[in-house]
C-alpha positions as CSV (number, residue, x, y, z in Angstrom):
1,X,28.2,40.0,50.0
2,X,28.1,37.5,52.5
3,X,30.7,36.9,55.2
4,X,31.9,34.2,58.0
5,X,31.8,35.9,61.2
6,X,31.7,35.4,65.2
7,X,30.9,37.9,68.1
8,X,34.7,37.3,69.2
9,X,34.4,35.9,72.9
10,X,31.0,34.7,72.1
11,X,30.7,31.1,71.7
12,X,28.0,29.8,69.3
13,X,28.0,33.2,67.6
14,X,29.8,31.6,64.3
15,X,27.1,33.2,61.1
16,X,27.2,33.5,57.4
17,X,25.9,37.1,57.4
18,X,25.5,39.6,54.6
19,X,27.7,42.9,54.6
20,X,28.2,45.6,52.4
21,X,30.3,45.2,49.3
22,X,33.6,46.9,49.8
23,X,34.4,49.8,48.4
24,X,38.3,49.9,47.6
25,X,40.0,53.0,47.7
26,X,42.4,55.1,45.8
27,X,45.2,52.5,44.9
28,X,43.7,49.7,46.2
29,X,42.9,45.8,45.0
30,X,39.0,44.7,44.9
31,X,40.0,40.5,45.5
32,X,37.3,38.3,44.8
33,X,37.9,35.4,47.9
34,X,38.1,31.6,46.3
35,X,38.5,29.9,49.7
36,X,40.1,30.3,53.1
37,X,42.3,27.5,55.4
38,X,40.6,26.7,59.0
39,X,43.8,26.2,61.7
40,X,43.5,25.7,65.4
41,X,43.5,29.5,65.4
42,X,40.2,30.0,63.8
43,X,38.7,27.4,65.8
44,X,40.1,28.9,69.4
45,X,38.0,31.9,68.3
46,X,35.0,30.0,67.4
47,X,35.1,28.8,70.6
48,X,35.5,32.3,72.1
49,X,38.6,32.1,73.4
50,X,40.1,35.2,72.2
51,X,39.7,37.5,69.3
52,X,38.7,40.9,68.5
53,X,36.3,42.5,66.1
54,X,37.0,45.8,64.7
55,X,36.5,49.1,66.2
56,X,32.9,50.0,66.1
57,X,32.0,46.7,64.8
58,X,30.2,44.1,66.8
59,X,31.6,41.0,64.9
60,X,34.5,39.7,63.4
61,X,35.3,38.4,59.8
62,X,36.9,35.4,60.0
63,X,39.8,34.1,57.4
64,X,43.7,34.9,57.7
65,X,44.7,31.8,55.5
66,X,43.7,33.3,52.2
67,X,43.3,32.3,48.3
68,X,42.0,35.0,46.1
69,X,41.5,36.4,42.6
70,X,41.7,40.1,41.9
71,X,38.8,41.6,40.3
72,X,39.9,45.4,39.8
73,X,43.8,46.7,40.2
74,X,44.8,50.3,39.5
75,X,47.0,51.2,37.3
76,X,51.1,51.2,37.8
77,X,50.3,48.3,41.6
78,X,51.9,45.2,39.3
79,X,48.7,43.4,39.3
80,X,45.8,42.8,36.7
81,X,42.5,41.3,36.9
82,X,42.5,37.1,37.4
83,X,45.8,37.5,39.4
84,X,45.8,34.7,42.1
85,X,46.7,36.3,45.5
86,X,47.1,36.0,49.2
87,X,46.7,38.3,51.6
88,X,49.1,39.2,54.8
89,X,47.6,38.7,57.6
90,X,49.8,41.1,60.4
91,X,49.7,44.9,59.7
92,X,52.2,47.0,61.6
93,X,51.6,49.1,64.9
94,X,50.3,52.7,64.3
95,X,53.0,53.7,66.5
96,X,55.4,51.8,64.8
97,X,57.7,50.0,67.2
98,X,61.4,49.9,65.8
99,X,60.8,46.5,64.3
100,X,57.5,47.1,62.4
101,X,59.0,50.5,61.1
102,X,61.7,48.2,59.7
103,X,58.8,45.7,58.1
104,X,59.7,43.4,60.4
105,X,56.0,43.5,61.9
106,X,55.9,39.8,62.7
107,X,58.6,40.9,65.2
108,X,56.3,43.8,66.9
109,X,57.8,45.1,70.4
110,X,54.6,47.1,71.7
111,X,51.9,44.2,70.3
112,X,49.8,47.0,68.9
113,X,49.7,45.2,65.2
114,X,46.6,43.9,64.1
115,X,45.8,41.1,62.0
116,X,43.0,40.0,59.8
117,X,40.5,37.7,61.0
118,X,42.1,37.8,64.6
119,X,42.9,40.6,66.0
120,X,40.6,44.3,64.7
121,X,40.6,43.6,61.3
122,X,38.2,42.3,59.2
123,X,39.4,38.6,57.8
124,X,39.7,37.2,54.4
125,X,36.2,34.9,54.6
126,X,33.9,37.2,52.7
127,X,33.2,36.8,49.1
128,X,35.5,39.9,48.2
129,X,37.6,42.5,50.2
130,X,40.2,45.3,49.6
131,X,43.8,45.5,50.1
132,X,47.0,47.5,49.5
133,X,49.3,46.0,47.0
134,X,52.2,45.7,49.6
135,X,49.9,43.8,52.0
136,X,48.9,40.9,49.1
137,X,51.7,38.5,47.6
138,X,51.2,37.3,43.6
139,X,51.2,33.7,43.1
140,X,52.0,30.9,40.9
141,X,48.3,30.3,39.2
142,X,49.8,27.0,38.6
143,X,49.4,26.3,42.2
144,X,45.8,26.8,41.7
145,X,43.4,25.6,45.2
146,X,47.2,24.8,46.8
147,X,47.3,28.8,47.0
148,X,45.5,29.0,49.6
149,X,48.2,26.3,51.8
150,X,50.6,29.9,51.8
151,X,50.0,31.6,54.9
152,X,51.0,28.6,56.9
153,X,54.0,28.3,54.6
154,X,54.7,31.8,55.5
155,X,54.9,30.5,59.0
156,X,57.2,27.6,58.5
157,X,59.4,30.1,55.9
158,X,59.7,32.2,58.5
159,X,60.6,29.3,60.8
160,X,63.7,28.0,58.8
161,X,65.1,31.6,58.7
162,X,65.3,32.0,61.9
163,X,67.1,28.5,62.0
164,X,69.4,29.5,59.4
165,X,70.4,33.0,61.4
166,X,71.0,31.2,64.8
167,X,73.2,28.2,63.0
168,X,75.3,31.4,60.9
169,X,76.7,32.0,64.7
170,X,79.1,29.3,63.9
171,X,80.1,26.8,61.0
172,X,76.4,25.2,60.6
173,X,75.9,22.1,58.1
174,X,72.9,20.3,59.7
175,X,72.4,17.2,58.0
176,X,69.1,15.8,60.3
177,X,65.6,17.6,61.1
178,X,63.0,16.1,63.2
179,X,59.4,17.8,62.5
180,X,57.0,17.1,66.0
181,X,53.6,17.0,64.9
182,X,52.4,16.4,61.0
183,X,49.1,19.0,61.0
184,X,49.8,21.5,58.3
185,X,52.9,23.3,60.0
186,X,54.3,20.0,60.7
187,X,54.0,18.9,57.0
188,X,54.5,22.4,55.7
189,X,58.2,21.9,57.6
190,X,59.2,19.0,56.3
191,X,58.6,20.1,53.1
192,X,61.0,23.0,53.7
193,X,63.6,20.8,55.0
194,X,63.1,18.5,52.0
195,X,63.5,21.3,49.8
196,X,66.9,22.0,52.2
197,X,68.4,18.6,50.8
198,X,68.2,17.4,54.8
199,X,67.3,14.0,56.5
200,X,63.4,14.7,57.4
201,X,62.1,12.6,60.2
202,X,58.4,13.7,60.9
203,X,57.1,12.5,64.4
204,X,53.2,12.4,65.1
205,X,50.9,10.1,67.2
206,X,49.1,8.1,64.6
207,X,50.0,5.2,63.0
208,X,47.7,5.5,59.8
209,X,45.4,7.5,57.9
210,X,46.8,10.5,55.6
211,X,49.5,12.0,57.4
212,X,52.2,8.7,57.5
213,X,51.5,8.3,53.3
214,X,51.9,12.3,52.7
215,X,55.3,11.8,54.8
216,X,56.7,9.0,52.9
217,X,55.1,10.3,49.9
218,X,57.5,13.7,50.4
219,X,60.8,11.3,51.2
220,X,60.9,11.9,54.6
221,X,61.1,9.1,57.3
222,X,57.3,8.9,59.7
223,X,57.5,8.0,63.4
224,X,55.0,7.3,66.1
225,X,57.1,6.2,68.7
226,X,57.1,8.3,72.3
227,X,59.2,11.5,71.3
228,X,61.6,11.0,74.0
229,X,62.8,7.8,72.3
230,X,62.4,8.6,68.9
231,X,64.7,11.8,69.7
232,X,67.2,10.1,71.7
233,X,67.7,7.6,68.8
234,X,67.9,10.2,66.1
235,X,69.8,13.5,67.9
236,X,68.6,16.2,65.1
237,X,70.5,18.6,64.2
238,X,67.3,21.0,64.1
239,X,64.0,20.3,65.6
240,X,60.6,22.2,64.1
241,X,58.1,21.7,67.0
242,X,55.1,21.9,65.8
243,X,52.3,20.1,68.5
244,X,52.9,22.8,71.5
245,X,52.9,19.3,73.9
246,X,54.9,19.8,76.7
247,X,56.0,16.8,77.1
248,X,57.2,16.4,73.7
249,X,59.1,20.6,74.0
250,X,60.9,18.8,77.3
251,X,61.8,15.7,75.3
252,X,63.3,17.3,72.0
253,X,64.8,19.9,74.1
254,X,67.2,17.3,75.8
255,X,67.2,15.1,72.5
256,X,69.4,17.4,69.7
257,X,73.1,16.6,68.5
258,X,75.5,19.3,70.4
259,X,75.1,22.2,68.9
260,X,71.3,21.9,68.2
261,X,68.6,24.4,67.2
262,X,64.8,23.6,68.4
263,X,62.6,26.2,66.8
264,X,59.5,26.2,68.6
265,X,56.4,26.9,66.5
266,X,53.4,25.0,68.4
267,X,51.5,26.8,71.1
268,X,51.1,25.4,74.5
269,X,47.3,25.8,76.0
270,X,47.9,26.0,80.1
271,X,46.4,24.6,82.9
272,X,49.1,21.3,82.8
273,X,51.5,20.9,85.2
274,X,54.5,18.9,83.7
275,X,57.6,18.1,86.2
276,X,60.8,18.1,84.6
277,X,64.4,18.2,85.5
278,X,65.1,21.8,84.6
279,X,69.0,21.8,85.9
280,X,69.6,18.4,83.3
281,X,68.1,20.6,80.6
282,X,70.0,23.7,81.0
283,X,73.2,21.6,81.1
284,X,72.6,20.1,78.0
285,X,71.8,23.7,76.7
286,X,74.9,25.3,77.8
287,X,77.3,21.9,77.2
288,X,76.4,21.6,73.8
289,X,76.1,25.1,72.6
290,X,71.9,24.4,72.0
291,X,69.7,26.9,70.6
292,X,66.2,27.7,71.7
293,X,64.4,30.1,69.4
294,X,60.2,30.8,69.3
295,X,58.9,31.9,66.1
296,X,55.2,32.7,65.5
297,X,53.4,34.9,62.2
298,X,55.5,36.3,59.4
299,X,56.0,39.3,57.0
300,X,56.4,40.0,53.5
301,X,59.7,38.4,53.0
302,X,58.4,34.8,53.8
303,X,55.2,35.4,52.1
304,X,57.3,35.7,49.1
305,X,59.6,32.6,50.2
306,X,56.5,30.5,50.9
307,X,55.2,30.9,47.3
308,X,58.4,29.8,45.7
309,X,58.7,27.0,47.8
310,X,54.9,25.9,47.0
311,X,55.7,26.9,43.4
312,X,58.4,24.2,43.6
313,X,56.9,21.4,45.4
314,X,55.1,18.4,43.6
315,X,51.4,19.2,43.2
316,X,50.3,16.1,43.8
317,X,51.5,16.5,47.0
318,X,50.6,19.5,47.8
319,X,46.8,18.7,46.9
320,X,47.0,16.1,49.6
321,X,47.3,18.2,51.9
322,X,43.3,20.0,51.3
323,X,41.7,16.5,52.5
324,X,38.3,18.5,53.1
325,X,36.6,21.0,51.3
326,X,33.3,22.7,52.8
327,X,31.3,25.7,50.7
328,X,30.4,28.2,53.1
329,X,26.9,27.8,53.6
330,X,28.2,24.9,55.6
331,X,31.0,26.4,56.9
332,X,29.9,25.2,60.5
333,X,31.0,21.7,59.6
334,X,34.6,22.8,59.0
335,X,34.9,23.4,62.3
336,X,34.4,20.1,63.8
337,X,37.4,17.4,63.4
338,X,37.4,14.2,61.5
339,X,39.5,11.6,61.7
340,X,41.2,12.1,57.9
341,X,41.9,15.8,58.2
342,X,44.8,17.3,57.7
343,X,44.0,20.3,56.0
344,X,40.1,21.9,55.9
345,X,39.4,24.8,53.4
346,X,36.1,26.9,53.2
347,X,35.6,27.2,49.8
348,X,34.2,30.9,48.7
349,X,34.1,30.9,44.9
350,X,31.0,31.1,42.5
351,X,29.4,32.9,45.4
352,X,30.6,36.8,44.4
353,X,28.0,39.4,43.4
């Protein structure tokens, strides 16, 4: 079969190569692989930044954002052939720590989980693979290519929970949201909060293209003001930051209504010194009762709470989202940015043995 792969820290190693089918074993699902998103992730380990193949293996299948068929499913797992699926991308530590014995691995103390496509496991970008029936979600086949959009609605699922158990502290009935950033996770987030029945302000640096129309389009308000100004004038009740800018962390930070919540879901890259006034900060955290909370990854529960929220979201919509497709004998080219993405997909299907 063939596969997308990388020597991980290796830059220029990224090759279609041909593996061995997989062989699934007792109890397991044989998934037949339709496509696979490309995030910032997958393109940090193009680069060679990080990742890590596993053991024994010299490269690294590529793929956690998944969108697949199954092709054989045993007996008594509550899943035939031609169910559409996605597959988790975290396993738990061997060990486990407290939270992954609990299923909670997106929570892992020790950070000996693993996770396909990133961390020594195998990912999702090969024409089939194999998978236990508690590590792959069933989905909506009405969703159809939009499946594939449900890892990083996972994320943003995830996200909101975590919102939702900080603002239970106290009476909580947030009526704003500002959303920083409108990539994927951004527009993923304002879906949810649309969903919520809250005010959705989306903030992002361009002024045009796809990502202003797929904000109106949802019924949410677009901004491309300087963040600083566009939260001062709106003081969310919750902000989703989603762009991992430093400046724009600092500015929504000091920007919520009292009693705020600013989930932060972007990661920073170092190297850039920002100066702030971190005694002005703190006393607007402590003042107004403000919330910080970090969130990254997810587990089964939001898998399953991202594909009911897809399942309910306009189509339409949701296939604005995919703005490029690229079959995977060209897979190279998803990896380079142009202007009109928002989300790329490597498409698999029609390529299985």
């Amino acid at each position: 079969m063939r596969a997308l792969t990388v020597i991980p820290e290796k830059p220029g190693s990224l090759e279609v190569v041909e593996l061995p089918d997989p062989s699934p074993g007792p109890g397991d699902l044989l998934v037949e692989s339709l496509s696979v998103g490309v995030c910032g992730t997958d393109k940090e380990i193009v680069r060679g930044d990080y990742g890590r193949a596993p053991e024994g293996a010299e490269r690294l299948v590529l793929g956690h954002e998944s969108l697949g068929r199954v092709r054989e499913a045993p007996q008594g797992s509550g899943f035939t052939a031609g169910d559409f699926v996605t597959g988790l991308v975290r396993r738990p530590d061997p060990v486990p720590c407290g939270a992954c014995a609990a299923g909670e691995f997106d929570m892992c103390r020790n950070g000996k989980y693993t996770e396909h496509g990133i961390k020594e496991l195998h990912g999702f970008a090969s024409d089939m693979w194999c998978a236990e029936p508690e590590r792959v979600v069933k989905l909506d086949p009405t969703l159809g290519e939009s499946g594939v959009l449900v890892e990083p609605t996972s994320v943003v699922a995830k996200a909101w929970e975590q919102i939702q158990l900080i603002g239970d502290r106290a009476w909580f009935e947030p009526e704003r949201v500002l959303v920083t950033g409108a990539g994927p996770i951004g527009l993923l987030a304002a879906l949810l909060g649309v969903q919520r029945g809250l005010d959705v302000h989306v903030l992002d640096r361009v002024s045009d293209g796809p990502k202003p129309r797929l904000v109106r389009e949802l019924g949410a308000t677009y901004h491309h003001d300087d963040s600083e100004t566009v939260a001062a004038r709106l003081r969310p009740d919750v902000v989703v930051e989603a762009t991992g800018a430093g400046k724009v962390v600092v500015d929504v930070l000091a920007g919520t209504a009292p009693y705020g919540i600013v989930c932060l879901t972007g990661v920073s890259s170092g190297g850039r010194v920002l100066r702030f006034d971190v005694g002005a900060v703190n006393r607007e955290l402590v003042l107004e009762n403000d919330a910080v909370v970090g969130s990254v990854n997810a587990n089964l529960r939001h898998y399953r709470a991202a594909a009911e929220a897809l399942a309910a979201a306009d189509p339409g919509w949701l296939g604005g989202l995919i703005t490029r497709k690229v079959p995977l004998a060209k897979a190279e080219e998803a990896f380079t940015a142009q202007p009109e993405d928002v989300k790329v997909v490597i498409t698999l299907d029609g390529g299985a043995a």
